[in-house]
C-alpha positions in Angstrom: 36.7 3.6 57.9 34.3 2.2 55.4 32.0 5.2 55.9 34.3 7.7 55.7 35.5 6.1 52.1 32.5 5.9 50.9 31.8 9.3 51.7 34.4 10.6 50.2 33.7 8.5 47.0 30.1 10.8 47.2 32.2 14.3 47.6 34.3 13.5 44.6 31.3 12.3 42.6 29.8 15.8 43.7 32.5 17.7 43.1 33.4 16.2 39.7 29.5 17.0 38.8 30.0 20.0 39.7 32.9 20.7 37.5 31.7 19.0 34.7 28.5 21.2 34.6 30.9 24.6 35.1 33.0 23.3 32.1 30.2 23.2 29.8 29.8 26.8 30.1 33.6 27.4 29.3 33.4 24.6 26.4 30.2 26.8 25.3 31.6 30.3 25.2 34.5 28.9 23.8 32.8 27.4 20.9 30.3 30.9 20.9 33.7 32.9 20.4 34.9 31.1 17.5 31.6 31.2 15.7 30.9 34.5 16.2 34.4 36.1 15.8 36.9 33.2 14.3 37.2 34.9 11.3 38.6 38.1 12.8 41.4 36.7 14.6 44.9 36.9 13.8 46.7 33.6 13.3 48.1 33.9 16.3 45.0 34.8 18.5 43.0 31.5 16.5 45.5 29.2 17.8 45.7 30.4 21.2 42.2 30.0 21.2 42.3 26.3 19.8 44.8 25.7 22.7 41.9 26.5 25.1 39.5 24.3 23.6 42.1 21.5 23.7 42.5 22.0 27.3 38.8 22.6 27.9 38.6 18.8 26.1 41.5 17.3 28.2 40.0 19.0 31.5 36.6 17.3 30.6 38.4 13.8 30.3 40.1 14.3 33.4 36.7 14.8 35.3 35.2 11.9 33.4 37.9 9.8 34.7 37.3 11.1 38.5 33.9 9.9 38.1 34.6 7.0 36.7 36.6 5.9 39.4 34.1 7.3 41.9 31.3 5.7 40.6 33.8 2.2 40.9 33.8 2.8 44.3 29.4 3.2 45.0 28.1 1.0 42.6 26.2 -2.4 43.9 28.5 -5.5 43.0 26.6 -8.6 41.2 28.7 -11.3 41.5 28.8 -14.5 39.7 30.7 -17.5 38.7 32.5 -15.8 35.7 35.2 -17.5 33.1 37.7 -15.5 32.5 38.1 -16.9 29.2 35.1 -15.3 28.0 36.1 -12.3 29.7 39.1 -12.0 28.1 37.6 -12.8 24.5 34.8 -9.7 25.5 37.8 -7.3 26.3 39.5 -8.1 23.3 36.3 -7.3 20.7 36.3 -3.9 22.8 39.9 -3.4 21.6 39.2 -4.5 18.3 39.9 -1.0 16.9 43.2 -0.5 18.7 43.9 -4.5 17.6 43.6 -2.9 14.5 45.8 0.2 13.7 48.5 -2.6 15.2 49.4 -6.4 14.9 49.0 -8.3 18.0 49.9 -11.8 18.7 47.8 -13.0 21.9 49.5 -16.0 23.9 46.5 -17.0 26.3 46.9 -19.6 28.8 43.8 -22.6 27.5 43.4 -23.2 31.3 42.0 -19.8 32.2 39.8 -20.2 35.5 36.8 -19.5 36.6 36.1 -16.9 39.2 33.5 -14.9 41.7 32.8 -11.4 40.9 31.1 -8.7 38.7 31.4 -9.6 35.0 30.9 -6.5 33.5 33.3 -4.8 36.5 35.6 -7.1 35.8 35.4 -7.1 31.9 36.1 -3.5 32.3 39.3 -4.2 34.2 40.7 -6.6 31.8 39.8 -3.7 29.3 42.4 -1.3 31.0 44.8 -3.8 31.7 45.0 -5.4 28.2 44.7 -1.9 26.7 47.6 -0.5 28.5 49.7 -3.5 27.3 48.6 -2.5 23.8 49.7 0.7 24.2 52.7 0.3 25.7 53.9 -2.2 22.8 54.0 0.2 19.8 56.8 -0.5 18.0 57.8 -1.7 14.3 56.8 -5.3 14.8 54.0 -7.1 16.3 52.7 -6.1 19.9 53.0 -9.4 22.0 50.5 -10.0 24.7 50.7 -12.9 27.3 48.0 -14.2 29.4 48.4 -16.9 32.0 47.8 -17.8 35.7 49.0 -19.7 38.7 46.7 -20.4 42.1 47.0 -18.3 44.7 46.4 -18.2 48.3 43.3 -18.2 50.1 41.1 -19.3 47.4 42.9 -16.5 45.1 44.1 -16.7 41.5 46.9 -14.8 40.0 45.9 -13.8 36.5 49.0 -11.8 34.6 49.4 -9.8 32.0 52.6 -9.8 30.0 54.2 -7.3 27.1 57.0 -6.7 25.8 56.6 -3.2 25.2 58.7 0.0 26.8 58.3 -1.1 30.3 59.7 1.1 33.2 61.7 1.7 35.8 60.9 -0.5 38.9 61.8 1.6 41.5 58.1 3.5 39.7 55.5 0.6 40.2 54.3 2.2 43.3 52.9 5.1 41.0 51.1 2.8 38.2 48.2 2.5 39.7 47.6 6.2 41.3 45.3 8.1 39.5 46.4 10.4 36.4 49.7 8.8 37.1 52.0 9.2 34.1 55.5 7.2 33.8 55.8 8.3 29.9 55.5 11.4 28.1 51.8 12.0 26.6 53.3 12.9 23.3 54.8 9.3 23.4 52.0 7.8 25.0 48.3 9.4 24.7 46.3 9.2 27.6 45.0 11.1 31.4 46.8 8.0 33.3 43.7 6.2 34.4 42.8 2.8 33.3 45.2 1.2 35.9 43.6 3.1 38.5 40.2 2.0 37.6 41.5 -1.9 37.4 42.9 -1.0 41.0 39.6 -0.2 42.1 37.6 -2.9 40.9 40.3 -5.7 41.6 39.9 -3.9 45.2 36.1 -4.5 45.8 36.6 -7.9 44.7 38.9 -8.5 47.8 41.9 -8.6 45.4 45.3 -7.0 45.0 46.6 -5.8 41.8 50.7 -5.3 41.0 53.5 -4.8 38.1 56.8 -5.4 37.8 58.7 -4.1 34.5 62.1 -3.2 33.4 62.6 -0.4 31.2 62.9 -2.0 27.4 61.9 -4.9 28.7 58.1 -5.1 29.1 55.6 -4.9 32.0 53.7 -7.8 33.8 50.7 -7.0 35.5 49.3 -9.3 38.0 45.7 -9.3 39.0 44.5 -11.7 42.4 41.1 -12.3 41.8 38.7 -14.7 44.2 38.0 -18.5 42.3 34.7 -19.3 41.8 32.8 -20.7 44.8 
């Protein structure tokens, strides 16, 4: 079973490389067109033309995202006793420019433990979980973000993640995590529906689990299980 994932972790990585390199060429010609002939297009014919490029731009951030998550799945672990209180301060300087356009009141738990795994794997899962919190609390006031823990089983924590943004239907937490999942409409909500995959995938090669429960108005909570240090 595990060779069989990981070799279809290597066609997707192919595959996406393969599209990437075959979108350049549209991204190119599309850019060659404009140059050349821009100025002699009607209204009409320029902004069907934008449209491509627009898509040409989504499509590349789509195939990014593949890889991404492919490369997640092939990359050599390095794991280490990690605080997750310094992970969670390094995921919050990486969203200092969201933090920004918004005000955010963080409620973190002072007790936040230590645990075994990849920092910068992990760092980059906190990164997609906090973010989609963030994103997901627009609204008037202040976004609210809580932070806090419980043991687990096993020699597991239970880190969560709590907002009190649009939230969603529950019977739809089966599809946060899937890839290019969307439970909102992009013109709401920007995005290609894959930072939740990618904390899936790296909460996964830790050993973990990762889940949400939500109700629609009332906010999401997103629970990681992540192995205690050693």
């Amino acid at each position: 079973m595990a060779h069989a994932h990981l070799e279809l972790e290597d066609f997707t990585y192919s595959v996406s490389h393969d599209l990437r390199a075959s979108l350049r060429h549209v991204t190119a010609y599309l850019q060659i067109i404009d140059e050349d002939a821009g100025d002699l297009l009607d209204a009409a014919s320029r902004a069907h033309l934008g449209t491509a490029a627009e898509a040409a731009r989504h499509m590349g951030r789509l195939i990014d995202g593949l890889m991404e998550l492919s490369r997640l799945g092939r990359v050599a672990l390095h794991p280490a006793a990690v605080g997750l209180a310094n992970l969670v301060a390094e995921a919050q300087q990486v969203l200092a420019p969201e933090v920004a356009k918004q005000p955010v009141q963080w409620r973190i738990a002072p007790d936040l433990p230590t645990v075994w795994g990849d920092a910068a794997m992990l760092r980059q899962a906190l990164v997609q979980v906090l973010g989609n919190a963030l994103k997901f609390s627009a609204q008037p006031g202040p976004a609210i973000v809580e932070i806090g823990w419980q043991p687990g089983s096993a020699g597991q924590c239970e880190l969560w993640v709590r907002d009190q943004g649009v939230g969603f239907p529950p019977e739809q937490a089966g599809k946060l995590f899937r890839a290019f999942s969307r439970l909102h409409r992009a013109a709401e909500f920007p995005g290609i529906g894959m930072g939740l995959a990618l904390a899936r995938k790296i909460v996964e090669r830790h050993g973990g689990s990762i889940s949400a429960s939500a109700q629609p108005g009332a906010g999401c909570c997103v629970r990681l299980s992540l192995p205690l240090a050693r």
